[in-house]
C-alpha positions as CSV (number, residue, x, y, z in Angstrom):
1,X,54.8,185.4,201.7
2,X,53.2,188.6,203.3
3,X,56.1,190.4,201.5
4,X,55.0,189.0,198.3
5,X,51.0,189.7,198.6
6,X,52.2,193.5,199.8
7,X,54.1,193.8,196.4
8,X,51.4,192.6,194.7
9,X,48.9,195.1,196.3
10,X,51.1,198.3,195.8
11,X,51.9,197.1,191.9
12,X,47.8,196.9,191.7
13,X,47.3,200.3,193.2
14,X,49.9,201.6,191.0
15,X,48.4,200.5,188.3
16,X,45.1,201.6,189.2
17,X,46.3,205.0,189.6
18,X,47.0,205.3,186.3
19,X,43.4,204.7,185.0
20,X,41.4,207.6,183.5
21,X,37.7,208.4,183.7
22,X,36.8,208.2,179.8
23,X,33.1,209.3,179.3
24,X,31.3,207.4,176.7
25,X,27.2,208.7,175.8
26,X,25.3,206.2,174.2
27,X,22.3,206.6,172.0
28,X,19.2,204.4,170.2
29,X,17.6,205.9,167.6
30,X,15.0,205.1,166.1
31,X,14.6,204.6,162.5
32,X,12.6,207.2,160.2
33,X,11.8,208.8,164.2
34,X,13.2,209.7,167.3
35,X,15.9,208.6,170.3
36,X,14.8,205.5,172.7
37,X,14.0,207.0,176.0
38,X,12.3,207.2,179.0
39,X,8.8,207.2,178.0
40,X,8.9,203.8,176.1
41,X,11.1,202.4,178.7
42,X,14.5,203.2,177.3
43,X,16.7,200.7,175.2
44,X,19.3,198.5,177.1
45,X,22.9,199.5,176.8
46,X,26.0,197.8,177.3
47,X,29.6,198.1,176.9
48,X,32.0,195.3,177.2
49,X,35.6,194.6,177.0
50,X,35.9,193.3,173.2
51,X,39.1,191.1,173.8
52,X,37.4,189.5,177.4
53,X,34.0,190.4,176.7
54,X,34.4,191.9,180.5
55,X,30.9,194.1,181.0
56,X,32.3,197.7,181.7
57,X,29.2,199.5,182.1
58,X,25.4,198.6,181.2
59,X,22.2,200.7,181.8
60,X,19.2,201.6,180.0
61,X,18.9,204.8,178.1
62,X,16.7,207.6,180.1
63,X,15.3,211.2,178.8
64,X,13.5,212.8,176.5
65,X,13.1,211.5,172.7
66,X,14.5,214.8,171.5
67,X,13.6,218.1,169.6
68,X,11.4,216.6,166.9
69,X,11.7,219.9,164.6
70,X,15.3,219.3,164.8
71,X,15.5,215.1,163.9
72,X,12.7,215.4,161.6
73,X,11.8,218.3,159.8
74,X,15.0,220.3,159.2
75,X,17.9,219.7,156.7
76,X,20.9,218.3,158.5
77,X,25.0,219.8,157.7
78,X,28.4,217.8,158.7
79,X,28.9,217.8,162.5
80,X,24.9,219.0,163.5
81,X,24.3,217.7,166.7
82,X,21.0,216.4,167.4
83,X,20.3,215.6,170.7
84,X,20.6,218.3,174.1
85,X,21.5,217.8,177.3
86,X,17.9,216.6,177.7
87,X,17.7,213.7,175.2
88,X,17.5,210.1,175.7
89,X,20.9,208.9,176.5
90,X,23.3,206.2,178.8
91,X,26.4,207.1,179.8
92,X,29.0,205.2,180.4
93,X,31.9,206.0,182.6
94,X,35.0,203.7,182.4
95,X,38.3,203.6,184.1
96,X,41.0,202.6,181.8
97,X,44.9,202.7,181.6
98,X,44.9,202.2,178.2
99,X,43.1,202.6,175.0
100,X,40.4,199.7,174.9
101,X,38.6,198.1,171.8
102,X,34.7,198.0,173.3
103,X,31.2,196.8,171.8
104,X,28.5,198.7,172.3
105,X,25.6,196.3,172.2
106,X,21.6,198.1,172.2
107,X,18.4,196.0,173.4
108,X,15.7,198.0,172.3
109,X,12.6,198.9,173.2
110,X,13.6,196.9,176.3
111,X,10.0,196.5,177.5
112,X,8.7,195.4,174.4
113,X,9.3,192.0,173.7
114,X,7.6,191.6,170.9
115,X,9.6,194.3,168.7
116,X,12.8,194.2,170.8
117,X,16.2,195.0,168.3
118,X,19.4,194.0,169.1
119,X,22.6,196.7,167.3
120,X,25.9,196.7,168.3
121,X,29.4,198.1,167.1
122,X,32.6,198.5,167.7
123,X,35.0,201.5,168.8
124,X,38.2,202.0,170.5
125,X,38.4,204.3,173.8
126,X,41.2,206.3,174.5
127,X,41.7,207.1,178.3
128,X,40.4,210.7,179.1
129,X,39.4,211.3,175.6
130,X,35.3,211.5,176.2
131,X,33.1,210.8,173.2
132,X,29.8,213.1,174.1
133,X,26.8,215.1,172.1
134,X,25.2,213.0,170.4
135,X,27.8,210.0,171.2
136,X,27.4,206.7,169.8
137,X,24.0,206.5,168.1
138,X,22.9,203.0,166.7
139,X,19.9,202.8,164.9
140,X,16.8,200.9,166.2
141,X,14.7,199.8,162.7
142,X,10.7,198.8,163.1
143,X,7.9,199.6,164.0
144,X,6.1,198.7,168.2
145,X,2.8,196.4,166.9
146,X,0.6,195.5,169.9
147,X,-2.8,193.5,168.7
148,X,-5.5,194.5,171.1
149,X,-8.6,192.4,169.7
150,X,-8.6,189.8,170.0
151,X,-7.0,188.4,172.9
152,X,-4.7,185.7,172.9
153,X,-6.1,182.3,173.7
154,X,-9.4,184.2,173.8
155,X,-12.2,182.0,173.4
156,X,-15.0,184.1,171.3
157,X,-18.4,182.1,170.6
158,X,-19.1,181.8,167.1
159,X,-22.8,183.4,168.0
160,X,-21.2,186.5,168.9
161,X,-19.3,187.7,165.8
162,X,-21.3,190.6,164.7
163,X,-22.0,190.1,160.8
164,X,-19.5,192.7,159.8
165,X,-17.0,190.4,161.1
166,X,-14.5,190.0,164.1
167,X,-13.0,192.8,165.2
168,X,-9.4,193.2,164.8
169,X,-7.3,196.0,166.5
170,X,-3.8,196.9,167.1
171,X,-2.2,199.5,168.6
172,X,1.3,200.7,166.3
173,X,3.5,203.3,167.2
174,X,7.5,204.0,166.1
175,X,10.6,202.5,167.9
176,X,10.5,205.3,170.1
177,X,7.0,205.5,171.2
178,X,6.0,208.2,168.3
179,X,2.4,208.5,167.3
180,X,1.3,207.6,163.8
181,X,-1.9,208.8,162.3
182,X,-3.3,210.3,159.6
183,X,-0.8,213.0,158.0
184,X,1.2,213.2,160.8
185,X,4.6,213.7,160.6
186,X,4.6,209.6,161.1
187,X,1.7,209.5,158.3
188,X,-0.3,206.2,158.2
189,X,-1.1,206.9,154.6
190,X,2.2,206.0,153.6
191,X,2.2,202.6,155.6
192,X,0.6,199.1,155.1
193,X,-0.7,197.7,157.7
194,X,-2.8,194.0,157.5
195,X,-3.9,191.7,159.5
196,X,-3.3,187.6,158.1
197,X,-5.8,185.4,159.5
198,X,-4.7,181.5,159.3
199,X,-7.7,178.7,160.7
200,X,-6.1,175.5,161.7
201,X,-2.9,176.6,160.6
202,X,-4.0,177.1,156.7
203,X,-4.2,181.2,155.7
204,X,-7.9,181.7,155.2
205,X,-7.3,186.0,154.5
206,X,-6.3,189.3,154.9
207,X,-7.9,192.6,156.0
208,X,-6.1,195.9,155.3
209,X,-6.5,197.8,158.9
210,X,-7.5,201.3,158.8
211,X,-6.0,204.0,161.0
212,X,-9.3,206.3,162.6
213,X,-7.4,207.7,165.4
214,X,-3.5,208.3,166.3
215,X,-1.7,205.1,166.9
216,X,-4.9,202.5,166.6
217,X,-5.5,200.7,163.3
218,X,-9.0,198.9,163.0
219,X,-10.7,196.4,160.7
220,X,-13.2,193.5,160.5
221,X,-12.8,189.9,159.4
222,X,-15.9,187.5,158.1
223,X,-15.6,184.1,160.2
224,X,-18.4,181.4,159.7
225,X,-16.8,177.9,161.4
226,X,-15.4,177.7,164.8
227,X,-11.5,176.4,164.9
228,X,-8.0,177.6,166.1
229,X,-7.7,180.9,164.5
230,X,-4.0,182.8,164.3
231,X,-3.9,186.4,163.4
232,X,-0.9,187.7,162.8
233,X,-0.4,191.8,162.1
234,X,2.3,193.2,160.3
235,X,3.1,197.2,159.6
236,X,5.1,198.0,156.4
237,X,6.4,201.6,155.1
238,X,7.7,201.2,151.5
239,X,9.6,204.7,151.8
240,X,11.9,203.6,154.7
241,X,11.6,199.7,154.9
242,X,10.6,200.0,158.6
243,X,8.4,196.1,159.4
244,X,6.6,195.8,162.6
245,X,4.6,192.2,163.4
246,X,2.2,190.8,166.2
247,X,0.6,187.3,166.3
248,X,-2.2,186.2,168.8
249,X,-4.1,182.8,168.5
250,X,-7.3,182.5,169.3
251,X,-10.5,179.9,169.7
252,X,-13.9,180.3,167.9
253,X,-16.4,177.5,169.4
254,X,-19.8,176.9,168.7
């Protein structure tokens, strides 16, 4: 018996020993923007096994969004790499013996909830053939909506509401934590962005939101009767097809 579990052992380390280090850099990118990284809190990587769904490696992605001159403002030739070695990025370092069909599965923005994307693919590895630069870069679509006013389940007094209407605010920026704003390079003039506002469940109206400073979009909405109110907030760029939504509920008493 302890012959046979000794066998077993040096067959295992033999096998072992033939495993390779195979370096695998992952990437999110975000649509119409930049890569996911450490200032938004990085998109969640990981890489399984696709024939046991075994994790092999999983992290979030950490760095900088990247050289924004580069991504989105100059003209872009087979093979141009656009990341450096400080761009957002996850690697992943895997031991195999063999070549390996993976998924590469992306959670992004990981801290948001809300706008969270899930994009995945598939790729074989090849032991000791590394796949760096720019690496595997998915794609992260949307846009981060965050309504600000009101709260939700905030109770406002019907009293209150000045009579240019409740304020509405949300705060929008691109998957990667990019500003928007008036002619930016992210220009608000080419999005839509409304708020829907629904009483008791039936859609009373809609306010187009303006954009006075980077990133926050503002507007007003009339309200005369006191009921559950649902406002829901949704970006829209027609150029790239980028969405973005928020909903809070609400209570207007008398």
């Amino acid at each position: 018996m302890k012959k046979s579990i000794l066998s077993l052992t040096l067959l295992l380390i033999c096998l072992n020993g033939f495993a390779t280090e195979t370096k695998l850099m992952v990437r999110a990118k975000a649509k119409d923007a930049k890569f996911v990284g450490s200032s938004i809190g990085g998109a969640h990587i990981i890489v399984r096994n696709s024939l046991n769904d075994e994790i092999m490696a999983e992290g979030n992605t950490t760095g900088a969004t990247g050289n924004t001159d580069l991504i989105m403002k100059s003209a872009h030739e087979r093979y141009t790499q656009l990341s450096d070695d400080k761009t957002a990025g996850f690697m992943a370092i895997l031991d195999i013996a063999e070549p390996t069909f993976v998924s590469v599965e992306v959670i992004s923005p990981i801290n948001k909830k809300n706008a969270r994307v899930q994009a995945s693919t598939e790729l074989w590895l090849i032991p000791g053939k590394h796949i760096l630069g720019d690496g595997i870069v998915l794609e992260i679509p949307g846009f981060v909506v965050d309504i600000l006013k009101p709260n939700t389940h905030q109770y406002i007094d019907l009293k209150s509401i000045p009579a240019s209407g409740l304020p509405i605010e949300a705060h929008i920026v691109m998957m990667c934590g990019c500003p928007i704003e008036v002619d930016g390079i992210w220009d608000s003039k080419l999005m839509e962005v409304k708020a829907m506002v629904k009483k008791d469940g039936e859609i009373i109206g809609e306010v187009k939101l303006e954009n006075p400073s980077q990133n926050s979009f503002q507007g007003h909405f009339g309200i005369k009767e006191a009921g559950y109110y649902q406002i829901t907030v949704y970006a829209y760029n027609p150029k790239t097809g980028n969405t973005g939504v928020d909903i809070v509920n609400y209570v207007i008493r008398d």
